[in-house]
C-alpha positions as CSV (number, residue, x, y, z in Angstrom):
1,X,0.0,0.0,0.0
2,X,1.4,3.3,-0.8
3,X,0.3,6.8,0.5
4,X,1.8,10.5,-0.2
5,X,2.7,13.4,2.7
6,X,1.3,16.3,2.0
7,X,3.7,19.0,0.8
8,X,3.5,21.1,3.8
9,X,6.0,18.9,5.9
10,X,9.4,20.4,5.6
11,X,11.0,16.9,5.9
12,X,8.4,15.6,2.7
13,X,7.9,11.8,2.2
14,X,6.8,10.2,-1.2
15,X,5.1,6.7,-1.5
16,X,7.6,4.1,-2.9
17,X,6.3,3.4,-6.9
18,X,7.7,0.2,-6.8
19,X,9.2,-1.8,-4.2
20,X,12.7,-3.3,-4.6
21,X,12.0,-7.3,-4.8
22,X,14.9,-7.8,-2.3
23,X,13.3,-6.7,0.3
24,X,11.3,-8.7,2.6
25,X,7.7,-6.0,3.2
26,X,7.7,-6.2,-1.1
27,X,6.9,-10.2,-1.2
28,X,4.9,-10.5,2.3
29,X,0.8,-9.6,2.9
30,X,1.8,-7.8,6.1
31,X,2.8,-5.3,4.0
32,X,-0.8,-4.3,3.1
33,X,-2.0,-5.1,6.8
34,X,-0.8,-2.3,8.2
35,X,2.6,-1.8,6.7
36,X,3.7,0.7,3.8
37,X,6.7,2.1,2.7
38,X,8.0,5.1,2.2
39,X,10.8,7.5,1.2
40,X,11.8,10.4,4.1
41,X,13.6,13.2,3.0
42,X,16.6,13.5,5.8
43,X,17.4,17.0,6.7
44,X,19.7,18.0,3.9
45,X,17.2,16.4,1.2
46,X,18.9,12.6,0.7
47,X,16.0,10.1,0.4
48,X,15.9,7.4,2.8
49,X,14.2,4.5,2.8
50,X,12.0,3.7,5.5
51,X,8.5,1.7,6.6
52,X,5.8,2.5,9.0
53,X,4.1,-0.2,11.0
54,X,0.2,1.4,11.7
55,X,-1.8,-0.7,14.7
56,X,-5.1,-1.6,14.0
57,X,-6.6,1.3,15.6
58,X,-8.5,4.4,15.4
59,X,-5.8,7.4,15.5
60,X,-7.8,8.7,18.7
61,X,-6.3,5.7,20.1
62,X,-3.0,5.1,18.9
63,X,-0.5,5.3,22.1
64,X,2.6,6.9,20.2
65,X,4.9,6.9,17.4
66,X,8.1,4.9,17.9
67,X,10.9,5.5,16.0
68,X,13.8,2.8,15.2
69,X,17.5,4.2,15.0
70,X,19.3,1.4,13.9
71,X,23.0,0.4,14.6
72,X,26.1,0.7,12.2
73,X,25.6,-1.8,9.2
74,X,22.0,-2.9,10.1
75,X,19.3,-3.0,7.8
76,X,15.8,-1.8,8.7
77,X,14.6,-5.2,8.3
78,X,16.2,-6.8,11.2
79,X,13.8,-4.4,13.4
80,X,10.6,-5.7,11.6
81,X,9.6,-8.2,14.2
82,X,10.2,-5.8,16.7
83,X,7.9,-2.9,15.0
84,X,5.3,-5.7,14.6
85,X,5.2,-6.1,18.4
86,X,5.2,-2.4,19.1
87,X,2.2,-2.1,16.5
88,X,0.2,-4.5,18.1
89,X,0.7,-2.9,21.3
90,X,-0.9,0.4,19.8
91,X,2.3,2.3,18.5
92,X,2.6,3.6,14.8
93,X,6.7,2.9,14.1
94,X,8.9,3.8,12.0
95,X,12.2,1.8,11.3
96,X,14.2,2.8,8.4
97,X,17.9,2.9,6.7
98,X,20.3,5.0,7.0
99,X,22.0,6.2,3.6
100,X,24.4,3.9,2.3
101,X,22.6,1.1,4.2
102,X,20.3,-1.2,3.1
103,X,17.3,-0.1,0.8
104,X,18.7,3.7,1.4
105,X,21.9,2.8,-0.4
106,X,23.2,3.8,-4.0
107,X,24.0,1.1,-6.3
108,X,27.9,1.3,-5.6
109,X,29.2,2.9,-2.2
110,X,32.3,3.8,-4.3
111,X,32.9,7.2,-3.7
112,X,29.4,7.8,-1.9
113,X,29.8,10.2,0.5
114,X,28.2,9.5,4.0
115,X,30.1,9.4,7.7
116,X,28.3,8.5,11.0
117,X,27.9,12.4,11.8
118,X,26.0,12.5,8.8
119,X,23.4,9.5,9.7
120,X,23.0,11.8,13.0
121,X,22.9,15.2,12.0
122,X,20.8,14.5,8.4
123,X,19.4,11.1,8.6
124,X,18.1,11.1,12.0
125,X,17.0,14.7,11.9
126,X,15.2,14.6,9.2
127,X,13.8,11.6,9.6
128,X,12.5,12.6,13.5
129,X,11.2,15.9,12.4
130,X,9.5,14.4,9.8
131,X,7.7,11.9,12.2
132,X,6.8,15.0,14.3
133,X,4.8,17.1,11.3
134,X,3.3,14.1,10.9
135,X,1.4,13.3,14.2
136,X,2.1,16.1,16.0
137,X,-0.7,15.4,18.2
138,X,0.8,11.4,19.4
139,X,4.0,11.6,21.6
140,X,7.3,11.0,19.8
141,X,9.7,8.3,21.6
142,X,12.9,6.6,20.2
143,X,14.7,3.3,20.6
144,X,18.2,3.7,19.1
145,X,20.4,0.3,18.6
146,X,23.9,1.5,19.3
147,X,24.8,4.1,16.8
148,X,21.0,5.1,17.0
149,X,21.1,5.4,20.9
150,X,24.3,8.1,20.1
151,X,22.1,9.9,17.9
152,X,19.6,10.4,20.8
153,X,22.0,12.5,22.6
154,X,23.6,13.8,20.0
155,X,20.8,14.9,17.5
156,X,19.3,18.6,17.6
157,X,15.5,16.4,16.7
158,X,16.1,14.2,20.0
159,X,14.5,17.8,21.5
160,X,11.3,16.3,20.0
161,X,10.8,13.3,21.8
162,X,9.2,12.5,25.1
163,X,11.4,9.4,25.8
164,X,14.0,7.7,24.6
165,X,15.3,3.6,25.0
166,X,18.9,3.1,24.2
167,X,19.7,-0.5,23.6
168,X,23.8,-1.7,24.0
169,X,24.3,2.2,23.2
170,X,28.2,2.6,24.6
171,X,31.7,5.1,24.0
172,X,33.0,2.3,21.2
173,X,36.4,2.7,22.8
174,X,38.6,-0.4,21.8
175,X,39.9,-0.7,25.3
176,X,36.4,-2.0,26.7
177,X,35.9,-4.9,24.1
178,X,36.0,-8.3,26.1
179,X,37.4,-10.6,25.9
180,X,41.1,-10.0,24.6
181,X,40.7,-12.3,21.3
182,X,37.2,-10.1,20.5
183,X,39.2,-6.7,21.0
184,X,42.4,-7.8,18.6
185,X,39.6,-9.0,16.2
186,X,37.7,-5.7,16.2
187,X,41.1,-3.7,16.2
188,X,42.2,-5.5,13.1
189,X,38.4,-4.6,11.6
190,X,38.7,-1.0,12.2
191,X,42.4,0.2,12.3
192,X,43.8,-2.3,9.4
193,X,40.9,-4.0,7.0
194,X,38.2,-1.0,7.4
195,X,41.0,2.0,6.6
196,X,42.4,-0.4,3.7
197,X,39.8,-1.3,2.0
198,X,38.1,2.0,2.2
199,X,41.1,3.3,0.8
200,X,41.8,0.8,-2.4
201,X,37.8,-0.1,-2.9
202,X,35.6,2.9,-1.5
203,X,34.2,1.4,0.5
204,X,34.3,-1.3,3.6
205,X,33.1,-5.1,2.5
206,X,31.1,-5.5,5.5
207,X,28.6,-8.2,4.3
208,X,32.1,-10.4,2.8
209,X,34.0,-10.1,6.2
210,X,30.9,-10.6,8.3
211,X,30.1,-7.6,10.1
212,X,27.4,-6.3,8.7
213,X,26.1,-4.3,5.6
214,X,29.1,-2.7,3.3
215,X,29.8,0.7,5.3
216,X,30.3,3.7,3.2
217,X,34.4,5.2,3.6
218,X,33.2,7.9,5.6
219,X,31.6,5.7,7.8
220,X,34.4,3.7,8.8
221,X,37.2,6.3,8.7
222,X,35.1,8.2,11.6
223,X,34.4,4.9,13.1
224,X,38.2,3.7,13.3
225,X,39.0,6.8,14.3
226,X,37.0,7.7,17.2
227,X,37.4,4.0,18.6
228,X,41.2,5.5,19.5
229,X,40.2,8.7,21.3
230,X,39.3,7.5,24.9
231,X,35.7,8.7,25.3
232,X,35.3,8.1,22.0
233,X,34.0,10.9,20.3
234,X,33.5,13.3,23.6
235,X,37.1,13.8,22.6
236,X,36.2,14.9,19.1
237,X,36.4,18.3,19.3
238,X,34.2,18.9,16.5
239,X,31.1,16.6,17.4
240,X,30.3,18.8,20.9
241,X,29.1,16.1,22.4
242,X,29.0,16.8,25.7
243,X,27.4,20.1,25.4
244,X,25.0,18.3,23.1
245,X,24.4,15.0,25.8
246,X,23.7,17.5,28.0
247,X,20.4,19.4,26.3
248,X,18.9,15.9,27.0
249,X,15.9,16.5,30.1
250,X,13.8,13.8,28.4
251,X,13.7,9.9,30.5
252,X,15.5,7.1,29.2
253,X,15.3,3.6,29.0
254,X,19.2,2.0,29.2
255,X,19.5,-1.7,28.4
256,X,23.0,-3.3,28.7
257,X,23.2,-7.2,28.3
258,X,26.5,-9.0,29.9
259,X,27.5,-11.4,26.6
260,X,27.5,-8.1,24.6
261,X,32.0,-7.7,24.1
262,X,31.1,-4.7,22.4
263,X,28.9,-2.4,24.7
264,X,30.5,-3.7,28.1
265,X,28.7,-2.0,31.1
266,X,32.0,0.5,32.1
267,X,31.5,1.7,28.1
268,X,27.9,1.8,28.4
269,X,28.5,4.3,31.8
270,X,30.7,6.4,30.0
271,X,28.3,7.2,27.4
272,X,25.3,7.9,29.9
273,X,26.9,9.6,32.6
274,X,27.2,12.5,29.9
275,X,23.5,12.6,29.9
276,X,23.6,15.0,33.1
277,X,19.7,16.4,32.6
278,X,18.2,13.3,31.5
279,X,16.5,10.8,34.3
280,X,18.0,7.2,33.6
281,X,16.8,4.1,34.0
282,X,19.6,1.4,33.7
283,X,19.0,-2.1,33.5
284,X,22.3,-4.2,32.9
285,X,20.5,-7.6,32.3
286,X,22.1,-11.5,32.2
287,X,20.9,-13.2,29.4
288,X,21.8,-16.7,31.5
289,X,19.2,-16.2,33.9
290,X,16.4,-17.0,31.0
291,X,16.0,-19.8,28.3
292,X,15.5,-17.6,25.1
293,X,19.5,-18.0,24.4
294,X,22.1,-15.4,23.8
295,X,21.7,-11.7,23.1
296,X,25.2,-10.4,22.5
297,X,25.3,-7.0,20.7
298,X,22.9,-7.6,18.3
299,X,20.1,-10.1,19.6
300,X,17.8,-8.4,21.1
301,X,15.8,-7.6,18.3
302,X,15.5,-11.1,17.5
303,X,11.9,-12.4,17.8
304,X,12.8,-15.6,20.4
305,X,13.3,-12.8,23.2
306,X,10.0,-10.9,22.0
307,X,8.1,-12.7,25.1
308,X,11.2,-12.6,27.7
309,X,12.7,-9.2,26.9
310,X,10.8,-7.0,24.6
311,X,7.9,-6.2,27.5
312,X,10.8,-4.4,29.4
313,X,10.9,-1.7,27.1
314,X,7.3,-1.9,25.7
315,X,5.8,-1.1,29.1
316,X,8.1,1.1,29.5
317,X,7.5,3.4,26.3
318,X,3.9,2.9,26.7
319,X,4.5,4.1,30.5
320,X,6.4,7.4,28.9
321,X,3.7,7.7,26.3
322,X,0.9,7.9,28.8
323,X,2.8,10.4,31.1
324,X,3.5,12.5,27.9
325,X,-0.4,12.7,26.4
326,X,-1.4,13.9,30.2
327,X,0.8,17.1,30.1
C-alpha cells in the first residue's frame, strides 16, 4: 500500500512506486496489513528508505509513534519483528535505513559520500522531524540500537521526543571490548581491513568479512577513528558532544546485556553519565538467567526474546507515552 505526505512537511515523504524485490515487506501480505513504505527526505534532502508499521486502531487511540534508529551496518529489516510487536501494542513505528545502508543505499558505495555524523545530523533529523509534522498530536519516543542510541544525545530532533530507549548504546572505545581475542579482532576490523579497503575499494566489504552491511568510507574512517580517542567521540572536538548529551531532560530507558563484548557495562556508563539532565533508567540484564538463548550485541531484536525481553521496554515506552499525552 502506498500513501503520499502532504507537501507542507518540511521533511516531505513520497510513497515508494515500486518496491525493490529484495526486500522482505515487497513479497509478504503484512505489507498491506498495516505496513507501507515510504521514502523520508533527511534534513539535507537525501531520500531514505523507510516503513511505517500502523496498529489496528482508530488514530484517537494510537499510544505513540516509535521511532527505530538502527545500529552501524544494520538493515531496517532486522527491526521488523520488533515494529510488529510495538504495532500491536498500539504504536505507529517507524524503522528505516540510514544512507548507504540497506534499501537507502546507492548502487555502488564507491565514492558515496556518507560518515556516522551524517546519519545523526541528516538522517536522524530529518527523519525525527519528519515523524513530528506528521502526528504532532501522538508523543514522539525513540529506541536507538547502538549508533541510533548516540544519535539520541547527539541529534538537535532528539528535543522532539518525550522518551527515549537506548539498547547496547556505549563510547565504542577499543579498550572495553572483552574478551582480549574479540578486542584484537575488532582492532584489526577498524584500524587495518576498514582504513584499507576504504582506501583501495571505496568502500568497507562489510557483508564479505561478516560484520554487517558494506559501510560507506566515511563511515568507517570516523568509526576507526574515534574507537582510538578515549571517550570516544566526547574527545572529538568537532562533534560537541558533551554540550550536546547535556540538552537531554527527556527519560530514558538503558539496556546493557552481559555477553555483549562490544557495549561492556564501564562503556555503556561512560556514554550515559554525559546525559547529566536526563532521568536514567539502567537495567544491565544477564541473558543466562532465562532460556531464550544469547543476546550479545545484536540479539535483542530477535523475535525468540519478544516474550522474555521486549515487555521491558514496551511497558516502559507505553508508561512514557501515557505520562506525555497527560501534560
Amino acid at each position: 500500500m502506498t500513501e503520499r505526505l502532504p507537501d507542507t512537511c518540511p521533511a516531505t515523504a513520497s510513497a515508494l512506486s515500486t518496491a525493490p524485490q529484495n526486500h522482505d515487506t515487497a513479497q509478504h501480505p503484512a505489507r498491506s496489513n498495516g505496513e507501507h513504505e515510504y521514502e523520508i527526505a533527511a534534513a539535507d534532502g537525501y531520500r531514505l528508505a523507510a516503513s511505517v508499521h500502523e496498529p489496528d486502531l482508530h488514530r484517537a487511540s494510537v499510544k505513540g509513534v516509535v521511532l527505530l534508529h538502527p545500529a552501524t551496518g544494520v538493515p531496517q529489516s532486522i527491526y521488523r519483528a520488533f515494529a510488529q510487536a510495538l504495532a500491536s501494542r498500539g504504536f505507529q513505528v517507524v524503522r528505516y535505513d540510514y544512507r548507504g545502508i540497506g534499501r537507502s543505499a546507492p548502487p555502488t558505495l564507491r565514492g558515496f559520500a556518507a560518515s556516522m555524523s551524517t546519519w545523526i545530523d541528516q538522517d536522524v533529523e530529518g527523519v525525527t522531524r519528519w515523524a513530528a509534522q506528521r502526528w504532532p498530536e501522538l508523543p514522539l519516543l525513540a529506541v536507538g540500537h547502538s549508533i541510533g542510541g548516540h544519535a539520541v544525545g547527539l541529534s538537535d530532533s532528539s528535543r522532539l521526543l518525550s522518551a527515549a530507549a537506548l539498547v547496547a548504546s556505549h563510547a565504542g572505545c577499543l579498550h572495553f571490548i572483552k574478551p582480549l581475542g574479540e578486542r584484537l579482532r575488532v582492532t584489526a576490523l577498524l584500524k587495518v581491513i576498514g582504513p584499507l579497503t576504504s582506501r583501495t575499494l571505496g568502500y568497507v566489504p562489510g557483508r564479505r568479512l561478516g560484520i554487517g552491511e558494506n559501510l560507506p568510507r566515511g563511515v568507517a574512517l570516523e568509526w576507526s577513528r574515534w574507537t582510538s580517542l578515549p571517550r570516544y567521540f566526547f574527545d572529538d572536538p568537532s562533534m560537541q558532544a558533551e554540550r550536546r548529551f547535556a540538552r537531554v531532560t527527556q527519560p530514558l530507558l538503558v539496556l546493557g546485556f552481559d555477553d555483549d563484548p562490544w557495549a561492556t557495562a564501564p562503556g555503556i556508563d561512560l556514554l550515559t553519565g554525559y546525559f547529566t539532565q536526563a532521568t536514567l533508567e539502567r537495567h544491565q540484564i544477564d541473558p543466562r538467567q532465562h532460556a531464550t538463548g544469547p543476546i550479545g550485541h545484536m540479539g535483542f531484536f530477535r523475535r525468540q526474546h519478544r516474550d522474555s525481553h521486549w515487555p521491558l521496554m514496551i511497558d516502559w515506552l507505553e508508561r512514557q507515552a501515557a505520562a506525555a499525552r497527560k501534560e
